[in-house]
Backbone as ProteinMPNN parsed JSONL, in Angstrom:
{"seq_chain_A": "XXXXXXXXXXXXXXXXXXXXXXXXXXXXXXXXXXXXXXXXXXXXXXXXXXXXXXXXXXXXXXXXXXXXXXXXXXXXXXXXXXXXXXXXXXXXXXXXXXXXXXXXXXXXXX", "coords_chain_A": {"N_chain_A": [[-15.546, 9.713, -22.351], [-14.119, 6.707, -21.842], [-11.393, 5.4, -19.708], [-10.02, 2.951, -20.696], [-10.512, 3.303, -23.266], [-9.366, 5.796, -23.538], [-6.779, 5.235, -23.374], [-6.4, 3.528, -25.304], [-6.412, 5.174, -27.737], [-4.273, 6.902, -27.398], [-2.498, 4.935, -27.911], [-2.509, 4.603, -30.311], [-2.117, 6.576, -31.307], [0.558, 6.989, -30.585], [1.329, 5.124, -31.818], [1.301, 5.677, -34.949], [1.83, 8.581, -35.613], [3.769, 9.297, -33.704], [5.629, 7.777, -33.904], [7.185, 5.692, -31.945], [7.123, 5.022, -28.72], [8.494, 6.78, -26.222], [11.469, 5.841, -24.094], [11.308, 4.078, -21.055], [11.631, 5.723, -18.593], [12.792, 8.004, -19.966], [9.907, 8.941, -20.523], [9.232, 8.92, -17.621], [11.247, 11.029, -17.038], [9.895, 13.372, -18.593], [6.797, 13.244, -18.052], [7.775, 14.502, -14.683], [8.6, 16.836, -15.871], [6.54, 17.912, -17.054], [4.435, 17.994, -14.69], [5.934, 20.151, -13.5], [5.511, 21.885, -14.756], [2.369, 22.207, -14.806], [2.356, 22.823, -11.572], [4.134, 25.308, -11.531], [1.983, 27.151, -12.769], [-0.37, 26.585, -11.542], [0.616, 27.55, -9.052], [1.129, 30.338, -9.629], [-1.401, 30.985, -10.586], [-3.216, 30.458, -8.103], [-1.694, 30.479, -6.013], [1.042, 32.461, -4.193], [2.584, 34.019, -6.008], [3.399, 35.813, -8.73], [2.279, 35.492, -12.12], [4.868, 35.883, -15.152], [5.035, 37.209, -17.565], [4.46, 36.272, -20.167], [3.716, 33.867, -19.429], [1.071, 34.071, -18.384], [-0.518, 33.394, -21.045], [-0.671, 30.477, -20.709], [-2.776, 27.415, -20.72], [-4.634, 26.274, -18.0], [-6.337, 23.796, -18.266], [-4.668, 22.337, -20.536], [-2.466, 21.864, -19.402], [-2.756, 20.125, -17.356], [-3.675, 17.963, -19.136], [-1.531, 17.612, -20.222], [0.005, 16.279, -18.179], [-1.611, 14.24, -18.012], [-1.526, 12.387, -20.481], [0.825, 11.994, -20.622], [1.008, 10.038, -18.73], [-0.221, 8.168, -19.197], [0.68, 7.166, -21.62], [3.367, 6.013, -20.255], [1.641, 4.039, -18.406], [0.784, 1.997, -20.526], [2.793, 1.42, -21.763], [4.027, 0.345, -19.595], [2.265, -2.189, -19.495], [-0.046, -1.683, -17.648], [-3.527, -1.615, -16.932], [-5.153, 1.085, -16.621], [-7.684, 2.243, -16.012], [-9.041, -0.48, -14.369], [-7.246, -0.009, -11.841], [-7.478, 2.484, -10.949], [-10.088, 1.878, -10.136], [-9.074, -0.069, -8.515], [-8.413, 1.077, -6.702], [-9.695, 2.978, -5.82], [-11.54, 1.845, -4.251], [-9.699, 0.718, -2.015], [-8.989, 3.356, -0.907], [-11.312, 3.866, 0.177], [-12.204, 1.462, 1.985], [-10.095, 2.008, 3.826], [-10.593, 4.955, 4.455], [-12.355, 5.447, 5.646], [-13.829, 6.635, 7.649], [-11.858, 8.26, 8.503], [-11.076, 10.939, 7.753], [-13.626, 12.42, 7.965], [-13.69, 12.165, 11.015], [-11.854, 13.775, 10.6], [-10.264, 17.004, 12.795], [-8.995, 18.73, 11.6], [-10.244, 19.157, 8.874], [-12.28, 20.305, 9.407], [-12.994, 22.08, 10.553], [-13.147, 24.475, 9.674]], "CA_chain_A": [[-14.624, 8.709, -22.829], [-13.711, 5.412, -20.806], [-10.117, 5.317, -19.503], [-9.854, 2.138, -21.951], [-10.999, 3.725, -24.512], [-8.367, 6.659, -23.9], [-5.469, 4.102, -23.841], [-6.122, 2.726, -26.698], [-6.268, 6.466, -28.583], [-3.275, 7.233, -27.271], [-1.456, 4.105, -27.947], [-2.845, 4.644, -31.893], [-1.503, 8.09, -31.763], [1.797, 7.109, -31.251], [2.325, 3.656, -32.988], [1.135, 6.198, -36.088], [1.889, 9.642, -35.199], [4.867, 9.448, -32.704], [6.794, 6.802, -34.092], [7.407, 4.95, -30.689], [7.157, 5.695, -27.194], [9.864, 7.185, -26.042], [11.312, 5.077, -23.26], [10.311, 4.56, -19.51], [12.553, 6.638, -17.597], [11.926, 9.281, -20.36], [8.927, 9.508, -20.149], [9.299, 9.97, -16.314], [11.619, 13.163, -16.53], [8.768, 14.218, -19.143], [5.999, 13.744, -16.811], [8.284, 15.35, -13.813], [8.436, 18.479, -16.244], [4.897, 18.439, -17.283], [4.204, 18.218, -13.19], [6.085, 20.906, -12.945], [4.713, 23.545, -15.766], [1.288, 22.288, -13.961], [2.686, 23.45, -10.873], [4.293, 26.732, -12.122], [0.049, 27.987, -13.072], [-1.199, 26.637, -9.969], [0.939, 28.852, -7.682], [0.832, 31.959, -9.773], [-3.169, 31.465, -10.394], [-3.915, 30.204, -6.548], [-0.844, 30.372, -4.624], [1.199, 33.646, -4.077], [3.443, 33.901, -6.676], [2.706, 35.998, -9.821], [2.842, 35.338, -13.509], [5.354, 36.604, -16.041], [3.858, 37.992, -19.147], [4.505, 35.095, -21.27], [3.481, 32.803, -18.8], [-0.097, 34.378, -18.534], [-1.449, 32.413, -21.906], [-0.689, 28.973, -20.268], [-3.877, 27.035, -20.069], [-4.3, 25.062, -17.043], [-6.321, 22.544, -18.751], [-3.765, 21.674, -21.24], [-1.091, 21.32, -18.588], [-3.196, 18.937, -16.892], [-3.967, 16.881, -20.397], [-0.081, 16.939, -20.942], [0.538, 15.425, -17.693], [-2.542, 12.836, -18.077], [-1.146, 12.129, -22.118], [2.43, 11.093, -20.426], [0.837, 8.774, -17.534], [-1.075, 6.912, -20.082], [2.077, 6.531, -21.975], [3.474, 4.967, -19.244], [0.823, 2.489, -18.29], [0.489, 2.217, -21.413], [4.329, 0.782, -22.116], [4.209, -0.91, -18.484], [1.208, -2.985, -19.263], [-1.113, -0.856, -16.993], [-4.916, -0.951, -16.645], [-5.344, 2.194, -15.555], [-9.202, 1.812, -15.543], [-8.81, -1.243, -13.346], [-6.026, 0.45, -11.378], [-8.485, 3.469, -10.61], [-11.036, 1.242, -9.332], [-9.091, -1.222, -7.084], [-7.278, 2.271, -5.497], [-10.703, 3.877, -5.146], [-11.662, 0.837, -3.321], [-8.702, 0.586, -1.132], [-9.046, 4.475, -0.064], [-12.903, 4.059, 0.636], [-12.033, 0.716, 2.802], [-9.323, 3.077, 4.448], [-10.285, 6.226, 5.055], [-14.128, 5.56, 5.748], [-13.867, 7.328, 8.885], [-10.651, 9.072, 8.703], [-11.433, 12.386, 6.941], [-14.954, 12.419, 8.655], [-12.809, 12.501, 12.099], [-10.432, 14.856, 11.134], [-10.995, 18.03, 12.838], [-8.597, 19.802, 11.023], [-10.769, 19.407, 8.005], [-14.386, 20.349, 9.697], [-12.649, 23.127, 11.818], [-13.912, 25.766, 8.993]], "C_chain_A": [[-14.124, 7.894, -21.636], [-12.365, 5.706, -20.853], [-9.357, 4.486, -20.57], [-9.559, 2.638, -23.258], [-9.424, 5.42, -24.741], [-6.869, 6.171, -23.709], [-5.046, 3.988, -24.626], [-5.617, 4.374, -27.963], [-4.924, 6.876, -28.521], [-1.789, 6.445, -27.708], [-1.725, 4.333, -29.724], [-2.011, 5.506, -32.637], [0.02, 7.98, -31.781], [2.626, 6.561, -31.389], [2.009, 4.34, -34.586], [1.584, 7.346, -36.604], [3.268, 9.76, -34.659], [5.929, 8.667, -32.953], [6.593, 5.696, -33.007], [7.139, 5.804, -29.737], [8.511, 6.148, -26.86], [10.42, 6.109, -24.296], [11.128, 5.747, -21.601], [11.023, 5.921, -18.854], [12.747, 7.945, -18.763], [11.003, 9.96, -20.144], [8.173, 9.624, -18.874], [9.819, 10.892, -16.253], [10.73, 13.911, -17.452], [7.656, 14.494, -18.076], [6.349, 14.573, -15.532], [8.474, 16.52, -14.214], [7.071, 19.191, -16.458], [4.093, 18.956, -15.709], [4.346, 19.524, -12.983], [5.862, 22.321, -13.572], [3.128, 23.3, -15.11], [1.52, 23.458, -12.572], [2.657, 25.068, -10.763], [2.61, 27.646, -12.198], [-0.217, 28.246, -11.69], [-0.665, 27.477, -9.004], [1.328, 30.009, -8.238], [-0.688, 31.943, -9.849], [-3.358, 31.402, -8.764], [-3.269, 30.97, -5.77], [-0.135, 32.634, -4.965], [2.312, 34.558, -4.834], [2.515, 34.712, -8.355], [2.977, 35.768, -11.102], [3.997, 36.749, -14.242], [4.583, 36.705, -16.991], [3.659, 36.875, -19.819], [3.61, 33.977, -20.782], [1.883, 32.719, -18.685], [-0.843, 33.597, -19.071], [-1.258, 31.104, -21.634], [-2.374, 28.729, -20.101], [-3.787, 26.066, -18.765], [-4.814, 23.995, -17.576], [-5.629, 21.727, -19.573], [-2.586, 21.107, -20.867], [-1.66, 19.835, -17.772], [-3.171, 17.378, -18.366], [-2.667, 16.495, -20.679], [0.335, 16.0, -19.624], [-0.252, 14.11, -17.942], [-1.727, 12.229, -19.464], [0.27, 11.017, -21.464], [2.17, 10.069, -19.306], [0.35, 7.811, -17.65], [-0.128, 6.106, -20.953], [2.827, 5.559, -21.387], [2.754, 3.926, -18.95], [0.748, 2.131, -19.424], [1.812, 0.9, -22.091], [4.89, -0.127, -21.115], [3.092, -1.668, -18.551], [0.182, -2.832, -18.313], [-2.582, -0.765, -17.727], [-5.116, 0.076, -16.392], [-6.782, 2.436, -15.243], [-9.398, 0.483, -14.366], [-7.896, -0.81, -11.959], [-7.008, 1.324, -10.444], [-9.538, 2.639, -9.719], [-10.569, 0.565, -8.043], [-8.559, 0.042, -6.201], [-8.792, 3.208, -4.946], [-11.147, 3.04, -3.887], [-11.073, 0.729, -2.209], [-8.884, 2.005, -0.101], [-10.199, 4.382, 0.613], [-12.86, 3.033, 1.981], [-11.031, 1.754, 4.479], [-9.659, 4.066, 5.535], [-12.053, 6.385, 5.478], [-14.299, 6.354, 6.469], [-13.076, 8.436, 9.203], [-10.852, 10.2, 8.331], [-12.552, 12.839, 7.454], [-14.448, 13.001, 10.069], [-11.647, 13.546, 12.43], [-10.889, 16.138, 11.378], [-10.263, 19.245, 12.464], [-9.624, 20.48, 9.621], [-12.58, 20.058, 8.292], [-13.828, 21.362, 10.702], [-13.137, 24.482, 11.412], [-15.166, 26.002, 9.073]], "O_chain_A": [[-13.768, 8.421, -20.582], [-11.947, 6.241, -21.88], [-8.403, 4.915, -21.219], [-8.642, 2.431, -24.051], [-8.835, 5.816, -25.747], [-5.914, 6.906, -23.959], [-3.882, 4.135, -25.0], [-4.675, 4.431, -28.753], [-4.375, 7.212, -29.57], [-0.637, 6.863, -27.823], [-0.691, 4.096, -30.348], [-1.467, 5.481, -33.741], [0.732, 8.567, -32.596], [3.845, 6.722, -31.321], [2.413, 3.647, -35.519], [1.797, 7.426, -37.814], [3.991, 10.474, -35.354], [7.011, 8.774, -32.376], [5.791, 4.798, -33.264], [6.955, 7.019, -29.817], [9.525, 5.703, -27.399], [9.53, 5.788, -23.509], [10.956, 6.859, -21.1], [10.537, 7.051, -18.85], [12.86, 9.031, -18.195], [10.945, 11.122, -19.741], [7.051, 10.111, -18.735], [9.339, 11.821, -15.603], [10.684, 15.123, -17.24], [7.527, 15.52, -17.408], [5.47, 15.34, -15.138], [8.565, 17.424, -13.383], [6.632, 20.318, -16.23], [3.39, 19.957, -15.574], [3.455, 20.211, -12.482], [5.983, 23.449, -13.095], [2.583, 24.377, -14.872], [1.036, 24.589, -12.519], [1.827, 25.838, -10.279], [2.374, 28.701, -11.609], [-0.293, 29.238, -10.966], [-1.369, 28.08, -8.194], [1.884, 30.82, -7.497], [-1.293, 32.817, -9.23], [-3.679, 32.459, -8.221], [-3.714, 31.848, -5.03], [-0.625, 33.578, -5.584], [2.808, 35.583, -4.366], [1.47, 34.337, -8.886], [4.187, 35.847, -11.319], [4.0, 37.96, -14.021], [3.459, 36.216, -17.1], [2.494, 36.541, -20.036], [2.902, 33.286, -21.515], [1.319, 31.634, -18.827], [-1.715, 32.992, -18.447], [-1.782, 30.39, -22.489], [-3.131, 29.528, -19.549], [-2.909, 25.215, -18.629], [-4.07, 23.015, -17.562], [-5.805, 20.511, -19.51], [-1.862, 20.298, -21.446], [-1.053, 18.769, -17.67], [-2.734, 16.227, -18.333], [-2.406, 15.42, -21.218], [0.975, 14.982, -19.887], [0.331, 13.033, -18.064], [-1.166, 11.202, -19.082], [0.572, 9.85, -21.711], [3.072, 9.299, -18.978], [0.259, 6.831, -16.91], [-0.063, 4.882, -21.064], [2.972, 4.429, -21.853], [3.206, 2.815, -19.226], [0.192, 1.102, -19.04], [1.62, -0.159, -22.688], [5.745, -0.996, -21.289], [2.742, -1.957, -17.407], [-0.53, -3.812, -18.096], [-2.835, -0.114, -18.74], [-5.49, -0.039, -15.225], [-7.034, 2.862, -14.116], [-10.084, 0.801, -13.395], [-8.049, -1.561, -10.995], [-7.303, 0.927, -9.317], [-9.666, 2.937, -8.531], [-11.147, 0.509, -6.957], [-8.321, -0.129, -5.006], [-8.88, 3.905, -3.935], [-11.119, 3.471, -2.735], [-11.806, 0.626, -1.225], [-8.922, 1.923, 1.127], [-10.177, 4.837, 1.757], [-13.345, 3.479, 3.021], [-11.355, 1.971, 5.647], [-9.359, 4.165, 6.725], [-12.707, 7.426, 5.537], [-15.131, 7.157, 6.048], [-13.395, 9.365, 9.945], [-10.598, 10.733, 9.412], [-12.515, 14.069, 7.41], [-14.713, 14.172, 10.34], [-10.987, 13.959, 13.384], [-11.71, 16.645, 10.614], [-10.568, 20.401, 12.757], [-9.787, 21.667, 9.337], [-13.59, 20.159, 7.596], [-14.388, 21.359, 11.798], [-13.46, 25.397, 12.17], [-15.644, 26.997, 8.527]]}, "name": "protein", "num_of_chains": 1, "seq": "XXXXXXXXXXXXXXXXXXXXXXXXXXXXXXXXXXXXXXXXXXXXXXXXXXXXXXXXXXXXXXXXXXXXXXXXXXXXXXXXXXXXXXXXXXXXXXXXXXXXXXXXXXXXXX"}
């Protein structure tokens, strides 16, 4: 599925489904919670921190989909490309960092 194409699904879902968007600065302390139940997984699965019982059946992919769901929202309600957006920023890093990451010898020290 095209980024476009998951815009538009999302914007369907909830001018039909959701009622409205909920507004901006909502749906930033949503995304800053969704961030942070992402979070929460990632440093009991990776990092050094272990799960509670409950916490166990979290999926990580669904924490990821809830933060992607609320960032589309957003562009979504700010008039955001985010397929265009993606491209000119891939662009910008590639112009960037052509060399930079190649050179770093923290990253090539393993």
């Amino acid at each position: 599925m095209e980024i476009k194409e998951l815009q538009q699904q999302v914007d369907h879902w909830i001018k039909t489904i959701g009622v409205r968007y909920f507004n901006e600065l909502t749906n930033l302390a949503i995304l800053t919670e969704e961030v942070g139940e992402l979070a929460r997984i990632i440093s009991r699965k990776y990092g050094e921190q272990s799960f509670k019982n409950e916490e166990e059946e979290k999926n990580l992919g669904d924490e990821m989909a809830d933060v992607l769901w609320v960032l589309i929202c957003l562009a979504n309600q700010t008039g955001v490309d985010l397929e265009e957006s993606i491209r000119r920023n891939i662009e910008k890093k590639t112009k960037r960092d052509q060399d930079r990451h190649k050179n770093n010898k923290k990253l090539s020290a393993k």
